[in-house]
N, C-alpha and C positions, 0 to 999 in steps of 0.2 A: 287647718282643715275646715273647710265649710261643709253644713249640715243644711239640706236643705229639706223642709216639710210642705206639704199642701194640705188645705183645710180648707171646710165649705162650709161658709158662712150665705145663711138666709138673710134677703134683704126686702123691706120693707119698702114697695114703688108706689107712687100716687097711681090713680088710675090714669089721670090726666097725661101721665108718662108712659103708659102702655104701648100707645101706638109708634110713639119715635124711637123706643126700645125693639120694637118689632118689625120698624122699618129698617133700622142700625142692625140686626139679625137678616133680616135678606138681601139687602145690598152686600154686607162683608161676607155672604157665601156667596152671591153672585160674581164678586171680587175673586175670592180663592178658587171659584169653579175656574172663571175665567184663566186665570194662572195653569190649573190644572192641565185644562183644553191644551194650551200654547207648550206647554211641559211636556205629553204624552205623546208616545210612538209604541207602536204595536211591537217594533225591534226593542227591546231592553237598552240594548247597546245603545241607540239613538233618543233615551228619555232624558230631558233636559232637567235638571235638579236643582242645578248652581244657584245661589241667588241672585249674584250678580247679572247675570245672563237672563233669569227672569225680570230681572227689575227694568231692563233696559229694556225688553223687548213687550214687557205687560204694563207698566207704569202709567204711562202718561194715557192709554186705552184706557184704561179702569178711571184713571180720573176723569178725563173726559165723558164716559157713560153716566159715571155714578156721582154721587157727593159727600162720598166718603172720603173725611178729612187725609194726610197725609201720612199720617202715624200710622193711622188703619188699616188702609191699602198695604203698607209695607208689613203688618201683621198678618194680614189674610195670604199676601206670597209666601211670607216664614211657614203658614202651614200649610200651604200647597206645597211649597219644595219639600216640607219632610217627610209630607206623604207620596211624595214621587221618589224621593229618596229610598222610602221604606220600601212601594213596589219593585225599584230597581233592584235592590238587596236581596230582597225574597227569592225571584227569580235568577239574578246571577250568580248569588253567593250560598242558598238554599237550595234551590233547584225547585220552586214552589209556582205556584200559577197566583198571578196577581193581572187583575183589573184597575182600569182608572180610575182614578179617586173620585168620586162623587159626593159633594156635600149637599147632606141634605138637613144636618138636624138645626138649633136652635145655638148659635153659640157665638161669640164674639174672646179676642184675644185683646188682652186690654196691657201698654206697657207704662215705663214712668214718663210718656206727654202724655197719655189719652185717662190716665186714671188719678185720683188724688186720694189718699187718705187722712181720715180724719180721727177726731175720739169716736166718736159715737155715728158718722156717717161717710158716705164714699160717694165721689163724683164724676159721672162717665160722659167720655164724649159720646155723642153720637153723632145722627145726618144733620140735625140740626142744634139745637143747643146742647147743653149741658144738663144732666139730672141728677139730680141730688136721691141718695136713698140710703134710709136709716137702716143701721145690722139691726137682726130679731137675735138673739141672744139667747142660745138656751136658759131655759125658768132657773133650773140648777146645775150653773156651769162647774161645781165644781168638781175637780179631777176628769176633766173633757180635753178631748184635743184642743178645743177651742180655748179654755181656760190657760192651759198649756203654752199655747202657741201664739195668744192674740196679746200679747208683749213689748214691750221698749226692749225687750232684750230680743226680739226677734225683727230682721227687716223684712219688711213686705213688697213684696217686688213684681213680679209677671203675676196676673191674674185672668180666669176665664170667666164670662158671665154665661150663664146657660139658664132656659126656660125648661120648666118640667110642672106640668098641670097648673100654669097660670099662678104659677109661685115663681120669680128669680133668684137666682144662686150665684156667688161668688164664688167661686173655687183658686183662693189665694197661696203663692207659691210664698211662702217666710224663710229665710234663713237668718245662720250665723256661724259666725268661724269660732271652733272649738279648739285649743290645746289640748292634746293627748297629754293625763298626768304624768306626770318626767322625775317624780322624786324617786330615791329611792326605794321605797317599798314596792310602788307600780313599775318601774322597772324589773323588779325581778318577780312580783309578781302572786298579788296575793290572790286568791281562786274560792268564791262563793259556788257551791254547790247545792242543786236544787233538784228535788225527788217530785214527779206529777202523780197525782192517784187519780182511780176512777171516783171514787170514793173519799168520805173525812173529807179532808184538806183539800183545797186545788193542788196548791205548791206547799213543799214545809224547807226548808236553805238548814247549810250547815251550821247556819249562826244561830238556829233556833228560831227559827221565826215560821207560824205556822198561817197561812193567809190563803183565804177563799173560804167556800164552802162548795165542795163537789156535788154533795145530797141535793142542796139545796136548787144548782144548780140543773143536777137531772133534773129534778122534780118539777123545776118550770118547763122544764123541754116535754118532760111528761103531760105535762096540763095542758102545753099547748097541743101534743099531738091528739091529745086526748078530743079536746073543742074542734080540731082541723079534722078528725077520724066523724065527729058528729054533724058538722054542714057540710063534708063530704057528701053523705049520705042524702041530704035533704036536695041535693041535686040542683038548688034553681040559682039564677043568676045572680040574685042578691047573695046566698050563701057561700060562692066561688067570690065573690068582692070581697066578703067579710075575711073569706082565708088568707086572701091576700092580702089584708092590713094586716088580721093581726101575724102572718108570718113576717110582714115586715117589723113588724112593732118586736116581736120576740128576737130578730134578726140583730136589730138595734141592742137592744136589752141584754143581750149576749157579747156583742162585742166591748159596750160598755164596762159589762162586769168583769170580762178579760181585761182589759183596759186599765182598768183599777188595780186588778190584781202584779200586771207586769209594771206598774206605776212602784207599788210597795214591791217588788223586787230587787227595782235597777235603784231603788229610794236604796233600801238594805245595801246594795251592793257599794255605791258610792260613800255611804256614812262608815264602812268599813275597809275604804279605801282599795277596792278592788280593783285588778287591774282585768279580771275574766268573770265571766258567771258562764259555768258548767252545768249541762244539760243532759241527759239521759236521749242517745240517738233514737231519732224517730222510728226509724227503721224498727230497730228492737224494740222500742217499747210497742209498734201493733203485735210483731211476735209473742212478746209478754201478755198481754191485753188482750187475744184475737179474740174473746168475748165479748169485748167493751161496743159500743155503739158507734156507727159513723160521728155521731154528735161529739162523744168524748172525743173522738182521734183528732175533730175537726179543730177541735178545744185547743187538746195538746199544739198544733201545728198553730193556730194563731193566737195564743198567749206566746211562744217563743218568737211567733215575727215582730208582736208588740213589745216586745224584749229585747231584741235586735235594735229595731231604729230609736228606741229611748237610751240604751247605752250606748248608743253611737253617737250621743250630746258628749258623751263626758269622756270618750276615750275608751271605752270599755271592751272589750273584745267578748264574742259570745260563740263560745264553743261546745260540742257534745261529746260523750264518751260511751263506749259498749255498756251497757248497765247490767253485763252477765252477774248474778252473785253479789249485787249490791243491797237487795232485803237480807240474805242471810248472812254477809260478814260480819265481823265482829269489827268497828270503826274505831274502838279504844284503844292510845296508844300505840303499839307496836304489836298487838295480840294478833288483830286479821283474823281469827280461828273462823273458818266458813261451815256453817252447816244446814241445814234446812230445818232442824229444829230450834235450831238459834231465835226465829220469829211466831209469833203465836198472835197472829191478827196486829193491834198496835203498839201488841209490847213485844217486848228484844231483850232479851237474857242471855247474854253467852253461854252455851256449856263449860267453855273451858276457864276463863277470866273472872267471868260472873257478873260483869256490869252491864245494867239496866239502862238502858235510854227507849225512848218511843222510839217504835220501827221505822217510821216513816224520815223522823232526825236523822237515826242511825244509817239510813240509807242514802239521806243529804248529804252526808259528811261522806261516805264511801265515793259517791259521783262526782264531789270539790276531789277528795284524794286521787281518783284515778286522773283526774286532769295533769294534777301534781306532778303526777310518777311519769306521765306520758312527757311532762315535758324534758323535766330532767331525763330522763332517756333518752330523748330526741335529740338532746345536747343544743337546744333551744336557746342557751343563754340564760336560764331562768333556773342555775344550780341554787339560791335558795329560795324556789317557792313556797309561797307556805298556802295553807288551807284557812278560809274565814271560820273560825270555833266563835261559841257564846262568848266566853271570856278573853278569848285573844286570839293568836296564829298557830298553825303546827307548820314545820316547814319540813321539805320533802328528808333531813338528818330525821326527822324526831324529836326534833327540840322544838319543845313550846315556849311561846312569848306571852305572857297574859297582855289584858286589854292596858291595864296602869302602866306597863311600860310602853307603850308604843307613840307614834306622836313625833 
């Protein structure tokens, strides 16, 4: 199975290179417009998309106009057709109102003739030579998409250049072909289970692992609205500038720290050879939460997308479950005993059993089980799942395996 990521890397251009990077930006829309033009009919039925049918009937026009090498040209039609493509779709197959394509911004599609990679620099064609430009490299890359992705173990393949405030950007597609774990265990199917709070913890998993800080996190979102609520107020244009950095700066700030945190999740789940990590459905938790803040829900919903595309490196399937009854079960054993007194803020006392776990564990461990139980029902194939514990597995019998025998 191939995995494939995109990542934008800043790049460091002489200035001396500005203008042939800026001339290589309007000639390749002037290319794709041109494509566009010859593509488009007011009928749906009658918009020309093919590439083939583009190439032959735009090609040698656009070379002739422009002096935009050959690679380029056939990049600038790939994005004309796909966007003639997409208007025909919307309209015929949506039933949606679509206009001709129009490019207008700043961007070039760069393949393997027109780009080279290197350690430390990349080399584009353009109208005329060739420019050399250094990546800027985050200060502290580490645990960064970029750190992640900028690899021997990943291939670097199609990329986009793009201008945004007299900064260039790479925006590079990486991949790599992953096997799905195929041993035994991942076959049937072992299931990490993860509890999100507004509060405490971001995440805490059935294997004990407690990772984030929620507090910490409000509390920035707090400061920022806090300093956005006060040049609000001061109204002038410098103060609507400053909101807008630092809303992007906190924007960034935010994503990262999710980032980190789904990084230490799908880490957990692969060291314990998981074949799922189980999630608490979105749905129900704003139910649960309908107090919580847009910020939190927004929390919840992109730590679990950056949970998504990282265990989808390693095979991993990411699933959610009703979280009806998952703070007040009893997770021990074979007990279950549910009650609402069962939980008293972080700690978890059974009435009935009597054991003690942190509530927010005890409720990790209910959300990996209910996965469990859902599959064996399903008759999934996965009769013995088991649940990721501190010490080893429970599988949907009730037999636990500690950690020393597995392997």
């Amino acid at each position: 199975m191939e995995v494939v990521r995109n990542i934008q890397v800043k790049l460091a251009v002489s200035e001396d290179d500005h203008e042939v990077l800026d001339e290589t930006f309007e000639q390749f829309r002037k290319a794709a417009q041109h494509v566009a033009d010859y593509g488009w009919d007011d009928n749906p039925y009658n918009i020309t998309d093919t590439k083939n049918t583009l190439h032959e009937e735009t090609y040698f026009d656009v070379r002739e106009e422009l002096s935009l090498q050959s690679s380029l040209v056939q990049s600038a039609r790939n994005l004309a057709s796909t966007a003639l493509g997409n208007c025909k779709d919307r309209i015929l197959d949506d039933g949606e109102k679509a206009s001709k394509p129009e490019f207008k911004g700043t961007v070039v599609v760069y393949n393997g003739r027109t780009i080279t990679y290197n350690d430390d620099h990349v080399s584009l064609a353009t109208t005329d030579k060739r420019v050399t430009a250094e990546y800027v490299t985050p200060v502290n890359d580490e645990g960064t998409p970029f750190e992640d992705y900028w690899t021997d173990e990943w291939e670097k393949a199609e990329a986009t250049l793009h201008k945004r405030d007299g900064t260039y950007y790479l925006h590079v597609a990486v991949k790599k072909d992953v096997d799905p774990s195929c041993d035994e265990e991942s076959e049937n199917g072992v299931v990490l289970g993860v509890d999100l709070n507004v509060d405490g913890y971001v995440a805490v998993t059935s294997t004990g692992e407690f990772l984030g800080n929620a507090d910490y996190l409000n509390h920035r979102r707090n400061e920022h609205e806090r300093q956005r609520g006060s040049l609000q107020q001061t109204g002038t244009r410098s103060a609507h500038l400053t909101i807008q950095s630092i809303s992007d700066r906190f924007a960034r700030w935010s994503a990262d720290y999710l980032h980190r945190v789904s990084k230490a999740l799908v880490r957990e789940a692969v060291e314990n050879d998981c074949a799922a990590i189980a999630f608490e459905n979105l749905k129900h938790i704003r139910k649960r939460i309908s107090s919580a803040s847009k910020f939190q829900q927004w929390a919840f919903r992109e730590l679990q997308r950056h949970v998504e595309y990282k265990a989808e490196e390693y095979g991993i399937d990411v699933d959610d479950v009703n979280p009806a009854y998952t703070s007040q079960r009893c997770s021990h054993g074979e007990c279950g005993f549910t009650h609402e007194d069962n939980r008293d803020g972080d700690e978890f006392e059974c009435l009935k059993c009597g054991k003690e776990l942190h509530s927010d564990y005890n409720a990790a461990r209910n959300v990996g089980w209910r996965l469990v139980q859902h599959w064996l029902k399903s008759g999934a194939e996965r009769a013995t799942s088991q649940l990721a514990l501190k010490s080893g597995t429970l599988n949907a019998n009730g037999r636990f395996r500690p950690t020393e025998l597995l392997g």
